[in-house]
LOLO-479725 format. One record per residue (C-alpha): residue number from 1; residue in one letter; x, y, z. Coordinates in pm, 1 decimal, always signed. Example, Ala and Ser with C-alpha at 12.3 -4.5 7.8 and 13.67 -1.06 7.14 Angstrom:
# LOLO-479725
[1,'A',[+1230.0,-450.0,+780.0]],
[2,'S',[+1367.0,-106.0,+714.0]],
***
This chain:
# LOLO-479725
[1,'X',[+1419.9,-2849.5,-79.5]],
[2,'X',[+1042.9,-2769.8,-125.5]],
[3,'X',[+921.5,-2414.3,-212.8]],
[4,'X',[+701.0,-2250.7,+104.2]],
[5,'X',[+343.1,-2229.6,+43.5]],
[6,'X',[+207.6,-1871.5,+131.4]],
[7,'X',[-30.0,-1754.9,+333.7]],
[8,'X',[-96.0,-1401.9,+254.7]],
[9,'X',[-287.4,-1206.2,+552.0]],
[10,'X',[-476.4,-947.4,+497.1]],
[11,'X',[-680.5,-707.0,+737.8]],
[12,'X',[-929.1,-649.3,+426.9]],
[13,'X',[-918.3,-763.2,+75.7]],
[14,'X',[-1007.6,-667.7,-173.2]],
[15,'X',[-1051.1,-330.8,-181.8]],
[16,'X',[-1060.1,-47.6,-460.5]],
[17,'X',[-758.8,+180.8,-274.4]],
[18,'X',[-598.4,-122.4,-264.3]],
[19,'X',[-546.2,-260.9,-593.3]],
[20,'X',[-187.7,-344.2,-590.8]],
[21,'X',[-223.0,-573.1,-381.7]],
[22,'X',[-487.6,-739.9,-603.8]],
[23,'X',[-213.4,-731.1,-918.7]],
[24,'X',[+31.7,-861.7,-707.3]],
[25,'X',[-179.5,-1141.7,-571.8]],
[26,'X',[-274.9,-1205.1,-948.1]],
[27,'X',[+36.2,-1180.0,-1112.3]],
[28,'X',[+151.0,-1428.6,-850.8]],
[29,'X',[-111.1,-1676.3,-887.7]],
[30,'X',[-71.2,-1659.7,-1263.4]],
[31,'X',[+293.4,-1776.7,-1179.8]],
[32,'X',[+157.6,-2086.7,-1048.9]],
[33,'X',[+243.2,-1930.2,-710.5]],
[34,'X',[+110.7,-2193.0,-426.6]],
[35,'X',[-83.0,-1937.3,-154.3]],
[36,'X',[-366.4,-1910.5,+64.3]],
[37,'X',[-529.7,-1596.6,+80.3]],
[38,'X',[-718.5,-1510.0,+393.1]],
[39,'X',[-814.1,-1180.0,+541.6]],
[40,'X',[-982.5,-1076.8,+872.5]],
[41,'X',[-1290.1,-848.9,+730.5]],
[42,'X',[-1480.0,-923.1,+401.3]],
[43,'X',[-1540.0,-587.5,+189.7]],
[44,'X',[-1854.1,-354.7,+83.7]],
[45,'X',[-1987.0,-451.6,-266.8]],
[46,'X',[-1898.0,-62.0,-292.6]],
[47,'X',[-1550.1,-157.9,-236.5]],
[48,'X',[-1439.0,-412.5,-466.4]],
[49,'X',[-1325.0,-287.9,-820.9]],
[50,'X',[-1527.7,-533.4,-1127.2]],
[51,'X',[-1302.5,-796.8,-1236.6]],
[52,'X',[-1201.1,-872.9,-869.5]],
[53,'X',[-1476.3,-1160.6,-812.6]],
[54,'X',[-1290.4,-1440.7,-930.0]],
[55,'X',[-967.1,-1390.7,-729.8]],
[56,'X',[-1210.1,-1268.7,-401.1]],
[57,'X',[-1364.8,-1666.0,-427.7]],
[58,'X',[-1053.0,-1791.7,-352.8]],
[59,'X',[-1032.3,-1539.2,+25.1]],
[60,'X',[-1075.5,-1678.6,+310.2]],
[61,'X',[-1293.5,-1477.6,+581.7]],
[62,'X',[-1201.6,-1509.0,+925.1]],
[63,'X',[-1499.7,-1314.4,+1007.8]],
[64,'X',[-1680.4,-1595.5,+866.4]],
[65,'X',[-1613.3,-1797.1,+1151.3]],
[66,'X',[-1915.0,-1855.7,+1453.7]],
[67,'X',[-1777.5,-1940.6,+1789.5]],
[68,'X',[-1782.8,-2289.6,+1790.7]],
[69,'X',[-1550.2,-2326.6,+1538.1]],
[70,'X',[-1321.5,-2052.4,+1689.3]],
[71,'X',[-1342.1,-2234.6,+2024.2]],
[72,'X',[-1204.6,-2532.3,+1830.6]],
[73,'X',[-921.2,-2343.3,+1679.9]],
[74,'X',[-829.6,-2229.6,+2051.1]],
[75,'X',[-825.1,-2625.4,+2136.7]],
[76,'X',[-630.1,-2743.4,+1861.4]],
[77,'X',[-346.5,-2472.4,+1951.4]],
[78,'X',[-362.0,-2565.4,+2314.9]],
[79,'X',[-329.8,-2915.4,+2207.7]],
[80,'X',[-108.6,-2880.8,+1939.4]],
[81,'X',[+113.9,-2584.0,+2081.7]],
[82,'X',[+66.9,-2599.5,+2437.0]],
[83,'X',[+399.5,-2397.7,+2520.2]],
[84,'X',[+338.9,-2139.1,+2243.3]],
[85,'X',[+11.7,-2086.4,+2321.7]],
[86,'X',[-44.0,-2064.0,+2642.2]],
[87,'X',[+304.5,-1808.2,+2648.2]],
[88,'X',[+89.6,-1625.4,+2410.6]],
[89,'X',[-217.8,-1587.7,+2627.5]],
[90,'X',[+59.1,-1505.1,+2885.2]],
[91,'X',[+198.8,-1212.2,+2644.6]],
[92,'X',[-172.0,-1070.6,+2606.3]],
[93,'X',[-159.3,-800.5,+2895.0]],
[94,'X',[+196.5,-650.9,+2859.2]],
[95,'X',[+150.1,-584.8,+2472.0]],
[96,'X',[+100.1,-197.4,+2316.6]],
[97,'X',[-270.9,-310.9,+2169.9]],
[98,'X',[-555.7,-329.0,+2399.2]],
[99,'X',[-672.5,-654.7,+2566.2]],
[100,'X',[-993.7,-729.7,+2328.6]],
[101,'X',[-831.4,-654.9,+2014.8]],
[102,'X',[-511.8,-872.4,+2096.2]],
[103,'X',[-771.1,-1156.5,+2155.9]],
[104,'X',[-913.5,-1094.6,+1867.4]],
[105,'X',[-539.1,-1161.7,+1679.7]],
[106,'X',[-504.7,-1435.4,+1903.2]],
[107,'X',[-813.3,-1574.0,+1761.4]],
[108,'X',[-724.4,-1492.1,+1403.0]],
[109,'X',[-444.8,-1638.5,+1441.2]],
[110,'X',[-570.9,-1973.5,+1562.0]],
[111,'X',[-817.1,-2001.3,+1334.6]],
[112,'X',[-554.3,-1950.0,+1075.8]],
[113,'X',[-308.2,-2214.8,+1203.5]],
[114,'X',[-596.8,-2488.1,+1231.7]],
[115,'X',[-708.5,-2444.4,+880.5]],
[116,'X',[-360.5,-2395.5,+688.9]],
[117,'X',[-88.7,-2520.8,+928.0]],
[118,'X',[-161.0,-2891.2,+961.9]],
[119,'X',[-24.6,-2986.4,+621.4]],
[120,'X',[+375.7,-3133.0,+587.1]],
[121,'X',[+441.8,-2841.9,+287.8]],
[122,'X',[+653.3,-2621.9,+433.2]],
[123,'X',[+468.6,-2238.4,+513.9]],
[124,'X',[+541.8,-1942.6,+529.0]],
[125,'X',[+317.4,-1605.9,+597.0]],
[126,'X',[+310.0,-1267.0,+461.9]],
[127,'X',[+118.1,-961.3,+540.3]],
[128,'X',[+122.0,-630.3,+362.0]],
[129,'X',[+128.3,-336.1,+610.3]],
[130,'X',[+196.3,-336.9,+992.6]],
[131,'X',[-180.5,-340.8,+1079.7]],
[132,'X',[-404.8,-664.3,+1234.8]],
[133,'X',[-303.3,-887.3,+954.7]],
[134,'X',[+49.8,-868.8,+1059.3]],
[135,'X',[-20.1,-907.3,+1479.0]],
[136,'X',[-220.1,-1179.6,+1292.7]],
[137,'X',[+96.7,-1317.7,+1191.9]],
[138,'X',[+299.4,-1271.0,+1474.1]],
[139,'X',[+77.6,-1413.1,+1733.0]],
[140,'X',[+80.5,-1739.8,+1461.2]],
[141,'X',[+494.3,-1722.5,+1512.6]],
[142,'X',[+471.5,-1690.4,+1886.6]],
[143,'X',[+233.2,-1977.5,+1836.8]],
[144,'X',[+360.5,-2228.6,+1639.8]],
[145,'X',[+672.3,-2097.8,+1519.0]],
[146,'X',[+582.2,-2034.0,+1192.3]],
[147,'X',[+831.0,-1788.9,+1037.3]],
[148,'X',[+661.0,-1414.9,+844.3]],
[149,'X',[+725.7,-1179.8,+682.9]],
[150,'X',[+626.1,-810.7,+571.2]],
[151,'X',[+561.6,-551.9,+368.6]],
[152,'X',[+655.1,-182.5,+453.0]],
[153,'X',[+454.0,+79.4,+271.6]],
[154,'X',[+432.6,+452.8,+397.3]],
[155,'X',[+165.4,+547.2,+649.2]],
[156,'X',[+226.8,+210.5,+845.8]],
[157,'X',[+569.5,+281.3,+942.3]],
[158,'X',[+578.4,+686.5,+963.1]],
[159,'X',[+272.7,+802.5,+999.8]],
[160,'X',[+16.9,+631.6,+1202.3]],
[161,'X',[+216.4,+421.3,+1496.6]],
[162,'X',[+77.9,+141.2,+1520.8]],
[163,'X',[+75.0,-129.7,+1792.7]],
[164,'X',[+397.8,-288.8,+1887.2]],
[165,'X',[+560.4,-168.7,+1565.7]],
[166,'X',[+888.0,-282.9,+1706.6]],
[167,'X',[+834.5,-579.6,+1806.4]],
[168,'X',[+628.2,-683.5,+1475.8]],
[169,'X',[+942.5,-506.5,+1276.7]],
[170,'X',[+1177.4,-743.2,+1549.2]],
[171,'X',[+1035.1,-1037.2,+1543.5]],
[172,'X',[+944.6,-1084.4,+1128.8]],
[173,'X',[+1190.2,-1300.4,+951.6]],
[174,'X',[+1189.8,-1064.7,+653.1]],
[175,'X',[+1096.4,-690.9,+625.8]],
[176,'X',[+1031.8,-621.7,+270.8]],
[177,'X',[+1093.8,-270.2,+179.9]],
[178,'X',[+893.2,-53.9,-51.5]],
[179,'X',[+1138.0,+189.3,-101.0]],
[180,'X',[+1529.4,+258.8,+34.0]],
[181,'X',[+1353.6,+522.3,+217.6]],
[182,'X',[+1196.0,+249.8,+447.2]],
[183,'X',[+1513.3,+66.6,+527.5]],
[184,'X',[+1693.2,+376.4,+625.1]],
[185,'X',[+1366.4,+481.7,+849.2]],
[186,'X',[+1371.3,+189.9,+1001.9]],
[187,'X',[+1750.6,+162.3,+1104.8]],
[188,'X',[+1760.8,+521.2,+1197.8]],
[189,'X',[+1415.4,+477.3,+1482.1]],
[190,'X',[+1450.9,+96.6,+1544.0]],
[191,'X',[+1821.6,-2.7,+1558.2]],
[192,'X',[+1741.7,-314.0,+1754.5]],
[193,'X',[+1578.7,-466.5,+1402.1]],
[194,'X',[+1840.8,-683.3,+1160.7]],
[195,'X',[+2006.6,-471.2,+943.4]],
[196,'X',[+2069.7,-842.9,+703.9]],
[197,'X',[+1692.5,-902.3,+696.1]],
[198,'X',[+1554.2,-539.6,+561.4]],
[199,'X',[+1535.4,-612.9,+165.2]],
[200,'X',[+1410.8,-343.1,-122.5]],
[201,'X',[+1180.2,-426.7,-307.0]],
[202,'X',[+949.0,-197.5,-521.3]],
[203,'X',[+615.0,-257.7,-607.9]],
[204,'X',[+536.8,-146.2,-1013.0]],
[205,'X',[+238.3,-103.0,-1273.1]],
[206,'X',[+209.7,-338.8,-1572.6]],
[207,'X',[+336.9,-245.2,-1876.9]],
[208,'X',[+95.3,-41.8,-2134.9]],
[209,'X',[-9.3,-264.9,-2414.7]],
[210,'X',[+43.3,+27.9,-2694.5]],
[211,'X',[+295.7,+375.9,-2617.0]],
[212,'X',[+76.7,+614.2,-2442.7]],
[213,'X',[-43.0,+934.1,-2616.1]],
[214,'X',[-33.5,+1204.4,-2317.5]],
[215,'X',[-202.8,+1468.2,-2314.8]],
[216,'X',[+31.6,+1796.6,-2462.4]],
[217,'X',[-62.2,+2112.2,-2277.3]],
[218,'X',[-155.6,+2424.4,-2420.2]],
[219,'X',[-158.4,+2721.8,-2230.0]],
[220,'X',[-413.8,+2872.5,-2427.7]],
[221,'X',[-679.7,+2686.6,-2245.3]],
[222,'X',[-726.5,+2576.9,-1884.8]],
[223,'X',[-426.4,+2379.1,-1728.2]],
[224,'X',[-589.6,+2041.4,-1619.4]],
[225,'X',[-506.4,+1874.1,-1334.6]],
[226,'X',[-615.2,+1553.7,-1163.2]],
[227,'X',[-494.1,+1435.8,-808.3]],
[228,'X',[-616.3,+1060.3,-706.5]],
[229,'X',[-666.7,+963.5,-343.3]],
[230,'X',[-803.8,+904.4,-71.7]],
[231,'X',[-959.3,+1204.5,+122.4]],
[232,'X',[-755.1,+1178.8,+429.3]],
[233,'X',[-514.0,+1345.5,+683.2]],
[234,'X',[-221.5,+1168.1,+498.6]],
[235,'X',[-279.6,+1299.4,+152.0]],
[236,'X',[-375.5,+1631.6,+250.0]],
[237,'X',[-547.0,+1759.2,-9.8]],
[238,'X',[-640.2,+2100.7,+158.2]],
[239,'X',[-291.7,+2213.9,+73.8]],
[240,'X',[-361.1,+2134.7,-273.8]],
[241,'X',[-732.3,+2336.1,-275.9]],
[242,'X',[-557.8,+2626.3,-106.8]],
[243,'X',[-278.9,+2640.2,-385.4]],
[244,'X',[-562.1,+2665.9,-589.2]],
[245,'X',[-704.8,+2974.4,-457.0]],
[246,'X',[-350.0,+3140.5,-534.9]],
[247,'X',[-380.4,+3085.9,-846.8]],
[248,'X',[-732.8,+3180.7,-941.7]],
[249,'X',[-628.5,+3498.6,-753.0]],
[250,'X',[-337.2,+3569.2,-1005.4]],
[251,'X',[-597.5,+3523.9,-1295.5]],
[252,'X',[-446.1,+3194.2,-1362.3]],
[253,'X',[-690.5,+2945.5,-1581.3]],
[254,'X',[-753.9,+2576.0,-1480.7]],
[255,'X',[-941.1,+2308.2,-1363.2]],
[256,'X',[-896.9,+2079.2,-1110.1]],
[257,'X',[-996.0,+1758.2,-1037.8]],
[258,'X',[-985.5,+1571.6,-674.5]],
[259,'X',[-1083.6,+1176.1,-735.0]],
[260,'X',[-1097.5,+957.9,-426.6]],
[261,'X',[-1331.8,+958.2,-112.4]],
[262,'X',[-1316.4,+936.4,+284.2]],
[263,'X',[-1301.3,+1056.0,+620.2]],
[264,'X',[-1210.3,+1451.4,+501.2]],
[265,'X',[-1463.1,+1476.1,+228.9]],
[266,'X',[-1704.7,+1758.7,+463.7]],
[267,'X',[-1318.7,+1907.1,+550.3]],
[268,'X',[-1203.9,+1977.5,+141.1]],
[269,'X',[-1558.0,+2032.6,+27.3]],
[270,'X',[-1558.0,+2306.3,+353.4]],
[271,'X',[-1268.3,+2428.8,+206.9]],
[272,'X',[-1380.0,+2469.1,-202.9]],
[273,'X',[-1624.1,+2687.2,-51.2]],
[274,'X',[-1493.6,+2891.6,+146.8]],
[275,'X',[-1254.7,+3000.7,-85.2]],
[276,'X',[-1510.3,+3021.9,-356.5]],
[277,'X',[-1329.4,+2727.6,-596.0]],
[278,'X',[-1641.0,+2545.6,-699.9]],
[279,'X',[-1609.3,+2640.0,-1053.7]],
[280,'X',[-1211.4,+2541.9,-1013.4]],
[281,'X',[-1194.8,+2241.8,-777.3]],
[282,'X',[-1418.9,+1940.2,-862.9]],
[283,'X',[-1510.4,+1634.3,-599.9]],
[284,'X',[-1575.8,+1370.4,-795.2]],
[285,'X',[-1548.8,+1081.4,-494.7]],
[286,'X',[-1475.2,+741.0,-555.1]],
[287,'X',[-1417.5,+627.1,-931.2]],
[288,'X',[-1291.0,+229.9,-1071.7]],
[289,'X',[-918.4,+193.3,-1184.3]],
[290,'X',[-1045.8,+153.3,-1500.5]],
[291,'X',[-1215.9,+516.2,-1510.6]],
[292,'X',[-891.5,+655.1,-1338.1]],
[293,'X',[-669.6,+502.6,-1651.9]],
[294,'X',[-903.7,+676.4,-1852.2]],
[295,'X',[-814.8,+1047.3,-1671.4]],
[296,'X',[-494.7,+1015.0,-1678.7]],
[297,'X',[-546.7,+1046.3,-2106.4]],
[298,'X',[-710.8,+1414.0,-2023.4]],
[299,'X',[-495.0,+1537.1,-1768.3]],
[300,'X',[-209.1,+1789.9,-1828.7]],
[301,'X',[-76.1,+1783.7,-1444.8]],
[302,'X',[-96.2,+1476.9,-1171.9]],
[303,'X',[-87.9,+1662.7,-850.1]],
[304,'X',[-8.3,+1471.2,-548.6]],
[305,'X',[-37.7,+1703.1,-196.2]],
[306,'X',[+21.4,+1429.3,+75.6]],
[307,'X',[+193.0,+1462.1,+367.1]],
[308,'X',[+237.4,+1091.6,+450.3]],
[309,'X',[+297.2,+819.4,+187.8]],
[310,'X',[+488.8,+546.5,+45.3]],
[311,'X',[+606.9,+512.4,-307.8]],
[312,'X',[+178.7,+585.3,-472.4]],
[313,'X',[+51.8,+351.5,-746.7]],
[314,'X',[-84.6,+649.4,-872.4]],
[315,'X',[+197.9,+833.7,-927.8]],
[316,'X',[+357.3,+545.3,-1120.5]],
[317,'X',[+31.1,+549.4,-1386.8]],
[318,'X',[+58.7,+860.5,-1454.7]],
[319,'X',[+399.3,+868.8,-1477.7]],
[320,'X',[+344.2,+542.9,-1708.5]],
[321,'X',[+63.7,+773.9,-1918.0]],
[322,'X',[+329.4,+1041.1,-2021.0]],
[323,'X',[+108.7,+1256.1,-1740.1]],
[324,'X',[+390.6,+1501.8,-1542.4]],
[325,'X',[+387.1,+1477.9,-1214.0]],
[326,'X',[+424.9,+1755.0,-946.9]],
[327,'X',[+426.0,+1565.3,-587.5]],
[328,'X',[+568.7,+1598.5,-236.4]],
[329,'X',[+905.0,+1558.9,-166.7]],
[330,'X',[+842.7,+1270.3,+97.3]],
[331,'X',[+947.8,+887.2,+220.7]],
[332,'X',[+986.6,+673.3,-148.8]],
[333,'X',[+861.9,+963.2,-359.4]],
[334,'X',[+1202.4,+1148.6,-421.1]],
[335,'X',[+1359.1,+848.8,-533.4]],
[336,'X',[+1033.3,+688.6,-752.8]],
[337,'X',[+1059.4,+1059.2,-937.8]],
[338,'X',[+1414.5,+977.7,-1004.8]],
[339,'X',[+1518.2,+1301.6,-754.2]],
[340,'X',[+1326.8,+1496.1,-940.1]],
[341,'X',[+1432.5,+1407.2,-1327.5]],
[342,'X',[+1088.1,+1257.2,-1320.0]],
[343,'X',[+882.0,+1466.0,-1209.4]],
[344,'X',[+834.6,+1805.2,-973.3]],
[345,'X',[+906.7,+1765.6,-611.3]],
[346,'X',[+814.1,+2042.6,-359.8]],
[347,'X',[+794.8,+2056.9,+21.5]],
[348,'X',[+487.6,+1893.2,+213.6]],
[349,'X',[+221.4,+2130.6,+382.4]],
[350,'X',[+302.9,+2397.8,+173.7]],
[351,'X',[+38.5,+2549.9,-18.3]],
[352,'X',[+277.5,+2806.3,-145.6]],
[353,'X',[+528.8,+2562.3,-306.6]],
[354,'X',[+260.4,+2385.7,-474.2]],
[355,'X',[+102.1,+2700.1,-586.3]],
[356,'X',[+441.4,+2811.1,-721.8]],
[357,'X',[+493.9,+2524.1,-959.7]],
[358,'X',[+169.5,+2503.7,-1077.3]],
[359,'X',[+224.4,+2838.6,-1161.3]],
[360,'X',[+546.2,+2758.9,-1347.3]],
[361,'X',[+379.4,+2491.9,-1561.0]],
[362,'X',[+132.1,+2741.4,-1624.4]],
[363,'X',[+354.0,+2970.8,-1802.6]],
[364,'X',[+528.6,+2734.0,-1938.1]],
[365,'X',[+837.8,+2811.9,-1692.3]],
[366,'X',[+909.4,+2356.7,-1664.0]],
[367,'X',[+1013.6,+2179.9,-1966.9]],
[368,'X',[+758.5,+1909.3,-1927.0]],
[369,'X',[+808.7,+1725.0,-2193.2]],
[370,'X',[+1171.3,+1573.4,-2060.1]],
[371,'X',[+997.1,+1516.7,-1723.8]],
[372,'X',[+746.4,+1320.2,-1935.5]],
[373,'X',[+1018.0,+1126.6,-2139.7]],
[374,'X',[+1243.0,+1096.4,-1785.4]],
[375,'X',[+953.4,+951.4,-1614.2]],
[376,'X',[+797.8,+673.6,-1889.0]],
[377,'X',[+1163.2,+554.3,-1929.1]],
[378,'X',[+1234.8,+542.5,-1509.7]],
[379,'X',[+888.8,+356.3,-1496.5]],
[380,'X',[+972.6,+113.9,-1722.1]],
[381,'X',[+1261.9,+9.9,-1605.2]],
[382,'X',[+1261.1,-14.8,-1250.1]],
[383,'X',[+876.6,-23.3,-1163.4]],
[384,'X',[+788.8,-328.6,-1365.1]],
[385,'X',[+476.5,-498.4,-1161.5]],
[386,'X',[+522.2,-838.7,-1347.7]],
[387,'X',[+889.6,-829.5,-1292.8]],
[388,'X',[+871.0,-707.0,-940.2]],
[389,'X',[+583.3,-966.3,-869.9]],
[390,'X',[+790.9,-1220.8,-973.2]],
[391,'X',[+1110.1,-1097.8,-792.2]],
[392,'X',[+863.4,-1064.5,-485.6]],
[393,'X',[+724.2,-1458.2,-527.0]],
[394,'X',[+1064.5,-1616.7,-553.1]],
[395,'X',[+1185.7,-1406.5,-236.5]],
[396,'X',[+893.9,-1536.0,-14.1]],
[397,'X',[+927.5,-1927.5,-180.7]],
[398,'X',[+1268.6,-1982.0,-146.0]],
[399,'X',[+1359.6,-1827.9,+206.3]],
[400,'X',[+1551.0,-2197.2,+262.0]],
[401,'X',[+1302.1,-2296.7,+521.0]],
[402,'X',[+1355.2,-2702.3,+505.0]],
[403,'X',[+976.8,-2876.3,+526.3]],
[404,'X',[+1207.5,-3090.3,+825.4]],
[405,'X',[+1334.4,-2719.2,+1019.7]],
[406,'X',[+904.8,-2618.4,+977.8]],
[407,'X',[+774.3,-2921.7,+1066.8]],
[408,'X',[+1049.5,-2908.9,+1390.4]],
[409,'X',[+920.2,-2529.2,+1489.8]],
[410,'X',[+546.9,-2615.6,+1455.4]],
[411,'X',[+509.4,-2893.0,+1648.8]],
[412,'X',[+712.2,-2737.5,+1977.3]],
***
């Protein structure tokens, strides 16, 4: 039986608070891994980390396309897929997502079935998320029968709502699972999804070349901190700011540093200043992975506030650096701090909890150093990104999808 050949949607790619993704995709392709890559937007310059240029050559823009050519695409699935398609037009009104933009994934969709869809080698698709990419790939299944799957994260399934959730969640041939903490979320609010076709599967960091050397905190000087993210509702970082301020008001010494930019910038810089934590709390915006692998070497505390996440990248570096960790106790986070042997888990939206441990690292209250030791080992050996990669690449190529059973589906 032949292996699938991927197509991996994306709604943008690449992308610097994205960069999993882009050691996935490279890890994969390393492997030998046969995939398409396409996604629906291209990118800001400002966006894509250095070293990305070679694997962004081989993206396919949708956007890229002019009308004529997605006129054509609408042609060839009328003529190719008359039932599927024209059902699909049918489908356009009674859907959660407005009118324009369900066109728009109609057209995405067509475009992506004319260009990749024609060949005999069997196909599967995968998007990360449950944004456009994956209405992308649903409106391709409803077209052409071409079976998808995808990836859960955090935000995408608890936190935002997107469009037709459950039937994108219904209708995908595979939900892959970032944490445990997604498959029990999603048989607890959408029972009507297949229990047999929810699978776990973690995503990792690559392993260090040489043991870190962490930083080793002395409470003689400042405690510093470092939280990484993007400035948004989700990660909250006003709880973290305010925690802050209690501790500057108890004559506490440290520094802290917020990396990451976006929507609540005005909001947290609004914030350092009204409580007076400029010397304290330090914006530095956006900064390259390679700058943030650097920080982690400095930093006595990672600090993660968020109120709405998955299982962070972030967290696993500096958990990977020797950094401690003190994080919210929400979706995969509990269970990639090992429950709290890892790392420090408090309530979300809670200034006061965070403020409270913070304090107790400040005195010296949390053994840190077995958090440190807990957490490198728990890293290692369950959040390996080559292993995980590779785990996640034979799970999408051998789905037993006979190039006879495809070629049966897409062709009506």
């Amino acid at each position: 039986m032949a292996k699938n050949r991927v197509i991996f949607l994306n709604s943008i790619f690449p992308v610097l608070s994205e960069t999993f993704l882009f050691s996935q995709y490279t890890k994969m392709l390393d492997e030998g891994m046969a995939m398409d890559l396409v996604s629906s937007h291209r990118p800001d310059a400002s966006q894509v980390h250095p070293g990305m240029e070679s694997v962004q050559k081989q993206v396919d823009y949708l956007c890229d396309a002019g009308a004529a050519e997605v006129a054509s695409a609408h042609l060839h699935c009328l003529l190719k897929y008359p039932t599927g398609y024209l059902g699909s037009l049918a489908r356009m009104f009674s859907v959660e997502e407005k009118p324009v933009t369900t066109l728009k994934h109609i057209s995405g969709a067509a475009l992506t079935l004319k260009r990749y869809a024609d060949s005999a080698e069997p196909r599967w698709v995968h998007s990360h998320f449950t944004y456009g990419a994956t209405s992308i790939a649903m409106w391709m299944k409803r077209i052409a029968g071409l079976p998808f799957s995808l990836t859960l994260h955090g935000s995408d399934l608890t936190f935002d709502n997107p469009p037709d959730l459950e039937k994108k969640l219904e209708e995908a041939d595979l939900v892959v699972c970032i944490s445990q903490y997604n498959v029990d979320y999603v048989k607890e609010h959408f029972p009507t999804v297949v229990e047999d076709k929810l699978v776990v599967l973690p995503l990792g960091v690559a392993p260090l070349a040489e043991p870190p050397k962490p930083q080793v905190y002395d409470s003689n000087r400042p405690l510093r901190m470092l939280s990484v993210g993007r400035l948004s509702t989700q990660k909250a970082q006003e709880y973290l700011v305010r925690a802050c301020a209690q501790l500057r008001d108890k004559g506490l010494s440290f520094e802290c540093l917020l990396v990451g930019e976006g929507p609540q910038r005005e909001f947290i810089e609004s914030e350092v200043q009204r409580l007076g934590l400029q010397a304290e709390v330090k914006l530095l915006g956006a900064r390259y992975h390679s700058d943030v692998l650097e920080m982690y070497k400095e930093a006595d505390l990672f600090v993660m506030s968020s109120v709405a996440e998955g299982m962070p990248i972030v967290l696993m570096e500096a958990m990977q650096a020797g950094v401690p960790v003190l994080s919210t106790a929400i979706s995969g986070i509990p269970e990639l701090l090992d429950y709290g042997k890892a790392g420090i888990l408090v309530p979300p939206a809670s200034d006061d909890a965070l403020a409270e441990s913070m304090e107790a690292v400040i005195k010296g209250e949390i053994d840190l150093e077995k958090l440190r030791q807990q957490a490198i080992e728990h890293i290692a050996h369950s959040f390996d990104q080559g292993k995980n990669a590779v785990r996640f690449q034979n799970l999408l190529e051998d789905r037993g999808i006979a190039e006879e059973k495809v070629a049966s589906r897409v062709t009506n």
